[in-house]
Structure formats: structure tokens, C-alpha cells
C-alpha positions as CSV (number, residue, x, y, z in Angstrom):
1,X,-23.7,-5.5,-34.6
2,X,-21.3,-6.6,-31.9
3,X,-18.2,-4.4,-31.4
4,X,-16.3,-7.4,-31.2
5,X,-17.8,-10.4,-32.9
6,X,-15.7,-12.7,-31.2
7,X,-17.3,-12.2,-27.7
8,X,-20.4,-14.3,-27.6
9,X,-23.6,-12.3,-27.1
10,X,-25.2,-12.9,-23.5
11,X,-29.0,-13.2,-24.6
12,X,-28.3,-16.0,-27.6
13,X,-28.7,-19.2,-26.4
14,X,-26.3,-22.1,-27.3
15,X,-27.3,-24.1,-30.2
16,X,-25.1,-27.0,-30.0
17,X,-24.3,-29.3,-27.6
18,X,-21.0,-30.8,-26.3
19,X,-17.7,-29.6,-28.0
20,X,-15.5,-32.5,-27.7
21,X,-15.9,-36.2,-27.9
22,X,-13.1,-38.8,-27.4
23,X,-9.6,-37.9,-27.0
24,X,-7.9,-36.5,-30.3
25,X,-5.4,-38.7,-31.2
26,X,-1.5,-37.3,-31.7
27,X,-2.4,-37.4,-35.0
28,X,-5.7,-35.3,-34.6
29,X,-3.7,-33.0,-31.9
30,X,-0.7,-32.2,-34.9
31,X,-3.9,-31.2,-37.1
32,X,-5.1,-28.8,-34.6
33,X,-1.9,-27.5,-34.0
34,X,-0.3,-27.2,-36.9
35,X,-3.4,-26.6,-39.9
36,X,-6.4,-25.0,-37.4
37,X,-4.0,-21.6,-36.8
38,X,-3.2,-21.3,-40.6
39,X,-7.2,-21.3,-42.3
40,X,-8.8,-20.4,-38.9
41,X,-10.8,-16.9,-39.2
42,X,-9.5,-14.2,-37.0
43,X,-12.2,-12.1,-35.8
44,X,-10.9,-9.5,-33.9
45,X,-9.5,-8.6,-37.4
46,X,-11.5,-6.6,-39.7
47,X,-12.9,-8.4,-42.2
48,X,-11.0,-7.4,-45.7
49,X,-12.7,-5.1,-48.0
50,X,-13.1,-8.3,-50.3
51,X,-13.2,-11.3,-48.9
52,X,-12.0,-13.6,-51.6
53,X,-9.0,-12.0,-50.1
54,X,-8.8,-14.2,-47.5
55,X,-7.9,-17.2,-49.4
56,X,-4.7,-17.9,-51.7
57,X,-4.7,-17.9,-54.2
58,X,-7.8,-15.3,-54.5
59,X,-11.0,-17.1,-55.4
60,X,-14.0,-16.0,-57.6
61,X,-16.7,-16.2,-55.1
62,X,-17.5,-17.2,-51.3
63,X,-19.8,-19.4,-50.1
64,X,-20.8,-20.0,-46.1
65,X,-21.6,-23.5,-44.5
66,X,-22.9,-23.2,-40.9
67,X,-22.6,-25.9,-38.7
68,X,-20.4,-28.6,-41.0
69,X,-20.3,-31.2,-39.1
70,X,-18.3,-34.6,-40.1
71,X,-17.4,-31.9,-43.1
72,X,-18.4,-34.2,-46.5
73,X,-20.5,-31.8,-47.6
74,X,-17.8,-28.5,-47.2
75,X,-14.8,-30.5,-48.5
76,X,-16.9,-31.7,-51.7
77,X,-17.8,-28.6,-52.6
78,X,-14.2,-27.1,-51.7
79,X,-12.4,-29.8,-54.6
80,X,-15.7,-29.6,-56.7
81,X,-15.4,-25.7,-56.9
82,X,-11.8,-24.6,-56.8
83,X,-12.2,-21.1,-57.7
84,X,-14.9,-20.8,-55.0
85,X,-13.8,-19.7,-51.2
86,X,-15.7,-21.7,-48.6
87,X,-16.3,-20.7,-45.1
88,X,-17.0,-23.3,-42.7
89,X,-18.3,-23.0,-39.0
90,X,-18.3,-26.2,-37.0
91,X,-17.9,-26.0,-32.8
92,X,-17.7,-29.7,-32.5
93,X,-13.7,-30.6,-32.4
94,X,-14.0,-34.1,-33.8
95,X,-15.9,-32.4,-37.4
96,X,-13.4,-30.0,-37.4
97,X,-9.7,-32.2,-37.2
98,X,-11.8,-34.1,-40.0
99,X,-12.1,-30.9,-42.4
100,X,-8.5,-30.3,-41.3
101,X,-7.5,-33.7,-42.1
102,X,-9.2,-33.3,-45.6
103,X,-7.4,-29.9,-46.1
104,X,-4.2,-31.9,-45.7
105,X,-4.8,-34.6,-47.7
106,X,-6.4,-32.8,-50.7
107,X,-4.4,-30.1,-50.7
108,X,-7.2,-27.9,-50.8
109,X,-6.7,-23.6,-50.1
110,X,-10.0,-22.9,-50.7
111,X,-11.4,-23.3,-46.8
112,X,-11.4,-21.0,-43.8
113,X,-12.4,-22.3,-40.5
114,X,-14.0,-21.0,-37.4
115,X,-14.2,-23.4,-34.9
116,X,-16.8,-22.0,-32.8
117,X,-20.4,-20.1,-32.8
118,X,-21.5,-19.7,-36.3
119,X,-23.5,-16.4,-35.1
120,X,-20.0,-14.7,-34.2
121,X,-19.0,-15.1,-38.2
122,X,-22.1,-14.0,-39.2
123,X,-21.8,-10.3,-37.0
124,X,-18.5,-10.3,-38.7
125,X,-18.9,-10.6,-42.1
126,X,-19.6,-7.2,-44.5
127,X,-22.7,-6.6,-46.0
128,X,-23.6,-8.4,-48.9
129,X,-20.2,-10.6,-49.6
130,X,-21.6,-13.8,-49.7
131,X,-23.0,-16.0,-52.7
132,X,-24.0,-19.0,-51.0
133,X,-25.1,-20.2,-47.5
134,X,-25.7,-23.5,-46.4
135,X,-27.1,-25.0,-43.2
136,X,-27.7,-28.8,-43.4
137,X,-29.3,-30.7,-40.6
138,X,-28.6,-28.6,-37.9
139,X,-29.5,-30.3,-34.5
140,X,-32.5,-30.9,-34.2
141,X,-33.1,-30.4,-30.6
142,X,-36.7,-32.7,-30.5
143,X,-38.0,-32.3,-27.1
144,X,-40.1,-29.1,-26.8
145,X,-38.4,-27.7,-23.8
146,X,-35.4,-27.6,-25.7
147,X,-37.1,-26.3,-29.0
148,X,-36.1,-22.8,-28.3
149,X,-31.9,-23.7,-29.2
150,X,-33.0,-24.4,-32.4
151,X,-30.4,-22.6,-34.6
152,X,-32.8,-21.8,-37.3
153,X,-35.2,-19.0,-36.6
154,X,-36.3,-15.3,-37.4
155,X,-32.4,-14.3,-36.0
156,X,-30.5,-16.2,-38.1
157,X,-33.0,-15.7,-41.3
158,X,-32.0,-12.0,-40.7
159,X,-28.3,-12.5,-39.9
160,X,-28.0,-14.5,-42.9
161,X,-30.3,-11.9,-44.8
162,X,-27.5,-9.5,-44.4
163,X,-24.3,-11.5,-45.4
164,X,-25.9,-12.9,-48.2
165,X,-25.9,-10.8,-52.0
166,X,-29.0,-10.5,-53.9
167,X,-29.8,-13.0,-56.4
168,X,-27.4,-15.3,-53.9
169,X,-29.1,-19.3,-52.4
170,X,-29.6,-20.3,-49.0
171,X,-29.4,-24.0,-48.8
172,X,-31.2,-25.8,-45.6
173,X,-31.7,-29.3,-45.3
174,X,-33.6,-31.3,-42.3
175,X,-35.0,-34.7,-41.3
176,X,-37.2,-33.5,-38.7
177,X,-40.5,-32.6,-40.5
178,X,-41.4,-30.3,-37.5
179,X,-37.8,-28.6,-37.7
180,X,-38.8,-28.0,-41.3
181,X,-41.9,-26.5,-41.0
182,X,-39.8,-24.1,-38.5
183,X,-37.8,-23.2,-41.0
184,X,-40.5,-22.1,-43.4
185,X,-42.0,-20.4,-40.5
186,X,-38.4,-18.2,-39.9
187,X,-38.7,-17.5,-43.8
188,X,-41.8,-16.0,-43.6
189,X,-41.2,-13.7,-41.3
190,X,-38.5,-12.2,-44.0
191,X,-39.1,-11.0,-47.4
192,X,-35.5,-11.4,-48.4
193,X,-35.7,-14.9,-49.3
194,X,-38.0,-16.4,-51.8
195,X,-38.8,-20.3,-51.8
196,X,-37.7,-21.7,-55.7
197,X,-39.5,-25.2,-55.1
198,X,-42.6,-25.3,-57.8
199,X,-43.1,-28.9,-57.6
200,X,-43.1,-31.6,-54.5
201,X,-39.9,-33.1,-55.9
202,X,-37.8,-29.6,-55.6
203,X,-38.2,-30.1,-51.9
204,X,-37.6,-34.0,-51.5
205,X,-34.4,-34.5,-53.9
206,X,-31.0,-33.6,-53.3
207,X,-29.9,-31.7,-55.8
208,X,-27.1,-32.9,-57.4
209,X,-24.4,-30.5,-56.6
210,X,-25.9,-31.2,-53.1
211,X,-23.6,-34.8,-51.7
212,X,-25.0,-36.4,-49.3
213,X,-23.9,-36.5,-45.7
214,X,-23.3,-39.0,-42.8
215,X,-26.6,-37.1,-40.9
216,X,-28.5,-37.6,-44.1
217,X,-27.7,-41.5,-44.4
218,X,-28.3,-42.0,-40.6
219,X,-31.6,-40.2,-41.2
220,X,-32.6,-42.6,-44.4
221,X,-31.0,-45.7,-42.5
222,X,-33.9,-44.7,-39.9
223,X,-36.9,-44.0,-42.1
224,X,-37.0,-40.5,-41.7
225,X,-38.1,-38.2,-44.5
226,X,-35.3,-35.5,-45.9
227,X,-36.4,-32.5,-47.0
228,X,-34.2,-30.0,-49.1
229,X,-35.0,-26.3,-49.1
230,X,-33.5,-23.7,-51.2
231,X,-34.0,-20.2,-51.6
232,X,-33.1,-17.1,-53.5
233,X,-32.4,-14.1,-52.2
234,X,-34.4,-10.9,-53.4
């Protein structure tokens, strides 16, 4: 582990793209100012010795969603599970001032924020803490030369092996069969996480506690195959 998770590691390579998109409006700015500073992680803080601490009230459990993107997906399950502490990691500044915006308007305490490199949360985070992880169409990255900043592989699989309790899910979800079969290929080089799918359907329906998301509809709007992957952790 890094001695300070909040310094970026020199041999990872970046796994998302641009930060910023158009200008944030002063509405967006107020967000960032005002919310961002008051659920943002600190990591150059220890993490607390529990971390339901982190959120107030104190929650039951703690789940992890890497890479939220436009956020439907973290705020659904934030109102949907209100005694459930969500951690959400999102570098792109237009998916954040949304979760912020949905913080606000839903009055939801339940969400902690890091607004940058998922990897740095993950070197942070004790042993063992979390319940849930989710990583739902992460960037694809299609052309081969750029195959290798493809978030999901062996690394991560262990990273999130660590931060993850026994008996706990990992959630990941994809459009790109190749990225998929990645995926499975990551898995497989750990025994801590064990594929629940029995039957073809397990892997090509969205659960029900799993909403839907604007990557998801583009994906369907396109013709691309979805394909759901859930796993327990031994």
C-alpha cells in the first residue's frame, strides 16, 4: 500500500479520459463549492476504525461504486437504501456536480465522494470494510492500443479483493462483449471471487435492485448486448 493514498502511483496508467466538459454553470460552481468539501473523502486522513463512521447519521453497511458516472445508479441506491453508506468515485466534474446536485435535492447523507482516481480510495480503505462494490460500464477504451487503460484487470480484481468482506458482491456491468470477456479473464486470475450466474439469463438481465443507466440506454439505443456480472466473494 501507498504511504499516502492520495499521491497517484507513477506505474498505473490513467483509466479515464478528459476531466472536464463544458463550463459549470454558477449554479454547478455553488455545488462544488459549497456540497463537494462537505461529503468529499479526505485521504490524507486515516480512514476510521469503522467506516460507517463517516457518514451521519451512522449507517448499517457500506457499499463502493467506482467510476459513477452521470450518478443514476449511486443516487438510486443512496434513497433506495437509507441505512446503507455509499462511496462513490467519479473523476469526470460534470457526473460529479450531478451526484452533488442530487445530494441537495434529495436530501440524501448517505454519500461520500472522491472526485478523482478510484485506485487512490481503494489503497485507502481497511481491510475487509466493504459489503458491496460496483463497477458499471467503465470505459471501454475499444481500440487495442489503448486496451491496456482498461480499468478492470488482475490489479483492480486484487485491490478490490482486499476492501471487500467475505460473503460481500462485486457488481460489474459492460456492453463491450470483448471488455467482458476481460473481465472474466481478471476473475480468474483470483480465487476470491466466485461467479453466481447458473443460467444464461443471470448474466443478460438487470437485476432488479440494479436501475438502469444513461450508458446502459445509449448502449441498447445502439444494439449492443449488456451483460451483468455479479460475484461473491469467498
Amino acid at each position: 500500500m501507498s504511504k499516502d493514498p492520495s499521491q497517484h502511483r507513477t506505474d498505473e496508467l490513467r483509466s479515464f479520459g478528459r476531466r472536464r466538459g463544458r463550463k459549470l454553470s454558477p449554479l454547478q460552481s455553488d455545488l462544488m463549492a459549497a456540497v463537494l468539501p462537505r461529503v468529499c473523502l479526505d485521504l490524507k486522513q486515516p480512514p476510521p476504525a469503522s467506516l460507517r463512521t463517516l457518514f451521519d447519521p451512522t449507517v448499517t453497511d457500506v457499499w463502493l461504486e467506482i467510476g459513477f458516472g452521470g450518478g443514476e445508479h449511486l443516487l438510486w441506491q443512496a434513497e433506495h437504501n437509507r441505512n446503507v453508506g455509499l462511496i462513490g468515485c467519479e473523476p469526470f466534474e460534470d457526473g460529479v456536480v450531478k451526484v452533488l446536485r442530487g445530494i441537495e435535492q434529495n436530501a440524501l447523507s448517505n454519500i461520500r465522494v472522491h472526485d478523482d482516481d478510484a485506485r487512490d480510495v481503494l489503497r485507502w480503505l481497511p481491510k475487509h470494510r466493504v459489503s458491496r462494490a460496483f463497477v458499471l460500464f467503465p470505459d471501454p477504451w475499444p481500440k487495442v492500443r489503448h486496451r491496456k487503460r482498461r480499468l478492470v484487470n488482475a490489479q483492480l480484481i486484487q485491490a478490490l479483493a482486499r476492501v471487500v468482506r467475505p460473503g460481500g458482491e462485486l457488481r460489474l456491468g459492460t456492453d463491450i462483449g470483448d471488455y467482458a470477456r476481460t473481465m472474466l479473464i481478471a476473475l480468474q486470475s483470483s480465487d476470491h471471487f466466485q461467479w453466481t450466474a447458473t443460467k444464461a439469463a443471470d448474466w443478460r438481465l438487470r437485476p432488479d435492485d440494479w436501475p438502469e443507466t444513461r450508458y446502459e440506454q445509449k448502449a441498447r439505443r445502439e444494439g449492443r448486448v449488456c451483460y451483468f456480472l455479479s460475484l461473491r466473494k469467498s
